[in-house]
C-alpha positions in Angstrom: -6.4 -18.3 -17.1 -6.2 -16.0 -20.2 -7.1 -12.4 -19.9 -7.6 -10.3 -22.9 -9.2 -6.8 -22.4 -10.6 -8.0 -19.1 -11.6 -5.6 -16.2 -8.9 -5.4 -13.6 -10.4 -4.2 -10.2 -7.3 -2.8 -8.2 -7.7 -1.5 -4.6 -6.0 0.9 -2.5 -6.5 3.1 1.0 -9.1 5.8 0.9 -7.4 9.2 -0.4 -4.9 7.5 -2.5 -7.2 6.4 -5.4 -6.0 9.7 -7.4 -2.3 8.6 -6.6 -2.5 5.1 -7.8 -4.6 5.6 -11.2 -1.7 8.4 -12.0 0.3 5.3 -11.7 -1.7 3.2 -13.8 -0.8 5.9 -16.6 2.6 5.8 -16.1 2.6 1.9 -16.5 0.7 2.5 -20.2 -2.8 1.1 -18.8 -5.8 1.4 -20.5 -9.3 3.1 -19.5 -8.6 4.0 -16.4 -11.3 5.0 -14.0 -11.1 5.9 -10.7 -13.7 4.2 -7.7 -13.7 4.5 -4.1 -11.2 2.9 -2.5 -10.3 1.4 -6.1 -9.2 2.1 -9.9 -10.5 -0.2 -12.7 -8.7 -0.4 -15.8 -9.2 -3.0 -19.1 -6.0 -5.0 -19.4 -4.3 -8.3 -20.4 -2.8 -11.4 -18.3 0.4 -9.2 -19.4 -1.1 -6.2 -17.4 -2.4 -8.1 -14.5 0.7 -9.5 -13.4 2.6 -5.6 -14.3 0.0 -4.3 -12.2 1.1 -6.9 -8.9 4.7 -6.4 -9.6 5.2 -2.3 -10.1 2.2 -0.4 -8.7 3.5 1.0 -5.1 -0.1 2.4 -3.8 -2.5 -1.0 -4.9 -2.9 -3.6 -2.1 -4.7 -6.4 -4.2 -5.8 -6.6 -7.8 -8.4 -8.2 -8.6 -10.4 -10.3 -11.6 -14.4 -10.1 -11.6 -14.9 -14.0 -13.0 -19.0 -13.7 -12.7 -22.2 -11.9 -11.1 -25.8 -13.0 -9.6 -28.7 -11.7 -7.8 -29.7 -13.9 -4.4 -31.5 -12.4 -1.1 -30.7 -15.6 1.0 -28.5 -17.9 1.4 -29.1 -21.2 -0.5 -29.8 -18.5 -3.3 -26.4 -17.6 -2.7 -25.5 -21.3 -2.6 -26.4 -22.0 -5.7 -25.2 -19.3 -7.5 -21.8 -19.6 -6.1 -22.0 -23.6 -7.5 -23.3 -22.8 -10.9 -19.5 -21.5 -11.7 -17.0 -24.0 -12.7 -15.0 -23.9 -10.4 -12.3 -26.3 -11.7 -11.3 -24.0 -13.9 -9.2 -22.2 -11.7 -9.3 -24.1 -8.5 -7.0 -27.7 -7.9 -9.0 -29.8 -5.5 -5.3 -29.7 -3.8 -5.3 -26.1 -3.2 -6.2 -24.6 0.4 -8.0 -21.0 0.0 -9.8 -18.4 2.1 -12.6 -16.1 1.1 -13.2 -12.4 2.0 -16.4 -10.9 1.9 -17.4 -7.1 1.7 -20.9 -6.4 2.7 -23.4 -3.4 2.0 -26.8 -5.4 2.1 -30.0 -5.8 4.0 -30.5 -8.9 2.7 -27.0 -10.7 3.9 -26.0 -9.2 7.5 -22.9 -11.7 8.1 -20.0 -11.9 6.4 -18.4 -15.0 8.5 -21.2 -16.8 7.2 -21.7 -15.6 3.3 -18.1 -17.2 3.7 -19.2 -20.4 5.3 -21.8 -20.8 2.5 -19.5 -20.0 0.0 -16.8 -22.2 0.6 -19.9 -25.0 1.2 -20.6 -24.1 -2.5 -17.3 -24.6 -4.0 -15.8 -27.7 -1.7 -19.4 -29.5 -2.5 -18.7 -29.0 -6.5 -15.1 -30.2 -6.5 -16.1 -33.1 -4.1 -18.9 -34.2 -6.0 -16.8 -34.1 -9.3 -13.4 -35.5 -8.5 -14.3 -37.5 -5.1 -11.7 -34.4 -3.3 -12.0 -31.4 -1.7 -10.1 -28.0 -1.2 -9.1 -27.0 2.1 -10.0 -23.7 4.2 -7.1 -21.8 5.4 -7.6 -18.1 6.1 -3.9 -17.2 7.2 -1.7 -18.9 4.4 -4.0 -20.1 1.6 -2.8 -20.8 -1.7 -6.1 -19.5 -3.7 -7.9 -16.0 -2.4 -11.6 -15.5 -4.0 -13.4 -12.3 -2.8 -17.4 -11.6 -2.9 -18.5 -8.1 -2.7 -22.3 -7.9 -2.5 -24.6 -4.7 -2.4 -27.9 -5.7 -1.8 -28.7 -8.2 -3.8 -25.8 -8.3 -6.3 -23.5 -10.8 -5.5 -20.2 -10.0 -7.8 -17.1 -12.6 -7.6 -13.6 -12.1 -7.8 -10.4 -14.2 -7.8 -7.7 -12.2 -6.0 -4.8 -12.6 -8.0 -2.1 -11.1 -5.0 -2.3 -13.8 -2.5 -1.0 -11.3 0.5 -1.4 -7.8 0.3 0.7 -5.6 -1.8 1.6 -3.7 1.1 3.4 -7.3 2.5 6.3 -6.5 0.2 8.8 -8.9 2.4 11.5 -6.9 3.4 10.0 -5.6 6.9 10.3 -7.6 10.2 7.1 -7.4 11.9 8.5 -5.9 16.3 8.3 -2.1 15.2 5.0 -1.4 17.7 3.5 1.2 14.8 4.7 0.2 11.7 3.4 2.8 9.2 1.9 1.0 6.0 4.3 0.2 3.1 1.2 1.0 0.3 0.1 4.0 2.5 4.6 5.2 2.8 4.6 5.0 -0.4 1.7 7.1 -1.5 2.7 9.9 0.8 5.9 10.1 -1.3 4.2 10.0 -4.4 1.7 12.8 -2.9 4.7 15.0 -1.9 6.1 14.7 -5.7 9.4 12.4 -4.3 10.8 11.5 -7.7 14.6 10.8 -6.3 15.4 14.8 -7.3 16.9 15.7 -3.8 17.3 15.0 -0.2 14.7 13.2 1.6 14.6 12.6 5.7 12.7 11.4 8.1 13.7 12.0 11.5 10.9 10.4 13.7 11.9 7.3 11.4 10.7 4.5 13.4 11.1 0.8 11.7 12.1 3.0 8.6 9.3 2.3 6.1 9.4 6.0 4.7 12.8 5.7 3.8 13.0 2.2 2.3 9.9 3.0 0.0 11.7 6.5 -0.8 15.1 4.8 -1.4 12.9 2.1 -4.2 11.6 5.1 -6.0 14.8 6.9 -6.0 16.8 3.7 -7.2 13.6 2.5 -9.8 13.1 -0.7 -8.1 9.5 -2.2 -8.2 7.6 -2.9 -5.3 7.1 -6.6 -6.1 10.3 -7.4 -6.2 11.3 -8.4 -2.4 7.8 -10.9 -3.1 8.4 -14.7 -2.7 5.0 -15.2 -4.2 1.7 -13.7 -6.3 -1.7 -15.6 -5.7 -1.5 -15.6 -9.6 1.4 -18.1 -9.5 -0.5 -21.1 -8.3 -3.6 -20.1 -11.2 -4.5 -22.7 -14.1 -2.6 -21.2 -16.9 0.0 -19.5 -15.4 2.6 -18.3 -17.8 5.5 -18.6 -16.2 7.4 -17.0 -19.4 5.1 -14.1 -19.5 6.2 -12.9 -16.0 9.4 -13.4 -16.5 9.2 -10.9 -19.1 7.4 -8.5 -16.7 10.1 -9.0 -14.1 13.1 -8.8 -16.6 11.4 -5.2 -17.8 14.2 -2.8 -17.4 12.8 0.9 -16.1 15.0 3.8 -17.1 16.0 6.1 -14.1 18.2 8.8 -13.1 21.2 8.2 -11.0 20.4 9.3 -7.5 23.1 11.5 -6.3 21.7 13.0 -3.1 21.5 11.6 0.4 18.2 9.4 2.2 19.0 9.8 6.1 16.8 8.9 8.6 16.7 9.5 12.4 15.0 8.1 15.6 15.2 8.6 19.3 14.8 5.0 19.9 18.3 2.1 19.6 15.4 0.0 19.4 13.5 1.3 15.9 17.0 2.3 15.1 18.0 -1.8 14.9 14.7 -2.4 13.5 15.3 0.0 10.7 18.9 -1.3 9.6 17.8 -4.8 9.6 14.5 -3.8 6.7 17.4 -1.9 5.3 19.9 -5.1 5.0 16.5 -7.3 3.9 15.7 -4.8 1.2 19.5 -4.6 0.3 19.4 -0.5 0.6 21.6 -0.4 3.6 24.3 1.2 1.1 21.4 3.7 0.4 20.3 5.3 3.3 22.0 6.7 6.4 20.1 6.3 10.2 21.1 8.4 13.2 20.3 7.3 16.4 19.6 10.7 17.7 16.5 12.9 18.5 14.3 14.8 16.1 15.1 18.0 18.7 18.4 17.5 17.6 18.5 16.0 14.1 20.0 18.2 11.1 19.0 17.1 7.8 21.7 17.5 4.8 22.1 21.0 3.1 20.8 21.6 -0.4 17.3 21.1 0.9 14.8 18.2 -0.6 11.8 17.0 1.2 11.2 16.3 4.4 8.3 13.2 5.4 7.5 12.1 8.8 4.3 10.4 10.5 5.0 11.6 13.9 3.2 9.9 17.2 0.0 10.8 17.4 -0.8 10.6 21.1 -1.0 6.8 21.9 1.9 6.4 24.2 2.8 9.9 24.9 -0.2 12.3 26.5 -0.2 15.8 26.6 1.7 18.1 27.3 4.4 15.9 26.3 2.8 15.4 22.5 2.1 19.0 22.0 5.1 19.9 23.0 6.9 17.1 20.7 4.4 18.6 17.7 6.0 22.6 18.2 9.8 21.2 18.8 9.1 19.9 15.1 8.1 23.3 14.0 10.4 25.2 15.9 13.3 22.7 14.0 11.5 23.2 10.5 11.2 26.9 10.7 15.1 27.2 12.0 17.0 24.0 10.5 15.1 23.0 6.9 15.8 26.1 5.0 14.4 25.0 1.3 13.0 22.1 2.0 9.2 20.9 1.8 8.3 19.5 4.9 5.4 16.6 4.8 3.4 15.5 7.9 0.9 13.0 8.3 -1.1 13.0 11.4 -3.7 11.8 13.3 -4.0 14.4 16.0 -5.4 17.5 14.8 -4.7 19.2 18.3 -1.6 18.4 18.3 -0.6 19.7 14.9 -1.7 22.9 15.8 0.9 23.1 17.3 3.5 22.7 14.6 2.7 26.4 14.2 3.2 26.9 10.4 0.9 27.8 7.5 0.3 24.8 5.4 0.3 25.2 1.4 -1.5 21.7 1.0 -3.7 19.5 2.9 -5.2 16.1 2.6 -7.2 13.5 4.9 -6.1 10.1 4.5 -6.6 6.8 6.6 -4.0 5.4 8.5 -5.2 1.9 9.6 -8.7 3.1 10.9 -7.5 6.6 12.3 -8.5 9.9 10.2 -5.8 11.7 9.4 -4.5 15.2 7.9 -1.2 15.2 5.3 0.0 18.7 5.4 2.7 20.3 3.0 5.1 23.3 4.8 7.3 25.4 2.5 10.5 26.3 4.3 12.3 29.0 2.6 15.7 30.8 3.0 14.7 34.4 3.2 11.0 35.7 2.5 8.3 34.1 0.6 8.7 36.6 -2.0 12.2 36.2 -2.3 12.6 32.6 -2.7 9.9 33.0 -5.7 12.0 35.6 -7.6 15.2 32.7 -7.3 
């Protein structure tokens, strides 16, 4: 496949679209506009493989191929068989299709798949006497319809696996917070690598390992075993190469990443993502309570997703919510604290003024990011320093 100036569709969680088109900026890409849920930009096979490899808040990129209007399903059929699908597509290739559906015309989405996998396994069997396989956990070619109404617009996902799959986390952490959504709450709170940043309700350590990347200038895409890209017609293999052999000018990070959790359990889970990344070097864990948990002097930022209520009940979760304010107000002198929650109640609690808020999506639970300003002294004194 060659792409020149083509429309690049790349998706992300709801509140983060701002976050990942100031990304698309800093990678040099062209008109940029922001959707829901998505940024578009114009770009090259060049781009399209940059934007896999480096963008921390995108979870899939993906390439419209074609468009048609259909209100049933052998309408949709046909549509879907009028494309060439050999083009792209090796009869030997398994491959899964996702559908996202706003219509009153098409009501299922399991099915819209059925018909469209019907659609392309009847083309390549009818022209090369062998067919494609279906295999929705571990396919080698992803092809995603979104249809409003009656517009019916394809796409070839060029990811494979979500972005947020970067491959260095094993999966036993019970809430694993999102490496796509980690990252763009670092990104939100300015984290650039420019002082301390800790995390003492750390869990599996996804905060820090995304922190310790930006600090250290290491793309996203680099823990990846494979793009969905890689298996394409007309991959250029010499082309990527150059993209992954591009070498990003950073500072030296000279302050510290530390991390802290109550649990020996998330504690283990977090050093061994740490040794898969290769950061363990980078980032200090503390098996020790966030009651009791003293970040390092100098302050920096502090970033946390704190439980929100699943497995502990109240009072025991409002009471966990104002320790953590108590400990900011006393113990993060000069630091901006970051929390991400999904239990307003209980961040009431927290008892501090925030300077920023935001609702973002964690998996399907609403949630508020709030910014705290701790400083040493007043207010008014910290702005005349």
């Amino acid at each position: 496949m060659v792409l020149e100036n083509s429309e690049l569709i790349i998706k992300t969680f709801q509140g983060l679209e701002d976050v990942l088109a100031q990304e698309c900026r800093q990678l040099g890409f062209r008109d940029i506009e922001i959707l829901n849920r998505a940024v578009k930009i114009n770009g090259s096979l060049k781009d399209l493989y940059r934007a896999n490899y480096f963008l921390r808040t995108a979870i899939k990129v993906l390439v419209p191929v074609f468009s048609f209007s259909a209100r049933n399903d052998e309408e949709l059929y046909d549509g879907i068989k009028k494309y060439d699908w050999l083009d792209v597509l090796d009869p030997s290739m398994t491959l899964a299709i996702e559908c996202v559906l706003h219509s009153e015309f098409f009501t299922h989405s399991k099915f819209i798949a059925q018909r469209t996998k019907d659609a392309i396994v009847d083309q390549i069997r009818d022209r090369t006497k062998r067919r494609p396989r279906v295999d929705v956990e571990n396919p080698d070619f992803r092809i995603s319809l979104h249809i409003t109404e009656d517009k019916i617009k394809v796409f070839l996902d060029s990811s494979g696996d979500p972005l947020f799959k970067r491959g260095y986390r094993i999966g036993l952490h019970q809430a694993p917070l999102n490496e796509v959504l980690a990252a763009g709450l670092l990104l939100i709170a300015g984290w650039k690598g420019k002082g301390n940043l800790v995390d003492p309700m750390c869990g599996s350590g996804t905060l820090l390992i995304e922190g310790a990347m930006i600090a250290h200038g290491l793309p996203p895409g680099m823990y990846r075993e494979k793009f969905g890209f890689e298996v394409w017609n007309g991959f250029d293999q010499d082309l990527y190469s150059d993209v992954t052999e591009e070498d990003y000018h950073h500072d030296k990070f000279v302050a510290k990443i530390v991390g802290g959790d109550i649990s020996q359990k998330n504690i283990r889970i977090a050093r061994e993502n740490l040794h898969r990344s290769s950061l363990f070097k980078k980032v200090e864990l503390v098996n020790e309570a966030m009651e009791t948990f003293v970040p390092p002097s100098g302050g920096g930022w502090m970033v946390t997703n704190p439980p929100y209520g699943d497995r502990l009940k109240m009072p025991e979760i409002n009471n966990l919510y104002g320790s953590l304010g108590s400990r900011l107000k006393h113990f993060y002198k000069n630091y901006q604290a970051w929390v991400l929650s999904g239990n307003m109640s209980a961040l009431k609690n927290v008892g501090l003024r925030p300077s920023f808020k935001k609702n973002l999506v964690n998996g399907s639970i609403p949630c508020l990011y709030s910014k705290y300003d701790l400083y040493e002294g007043s207010l008014k004194q910290s702005k005349r320093q």
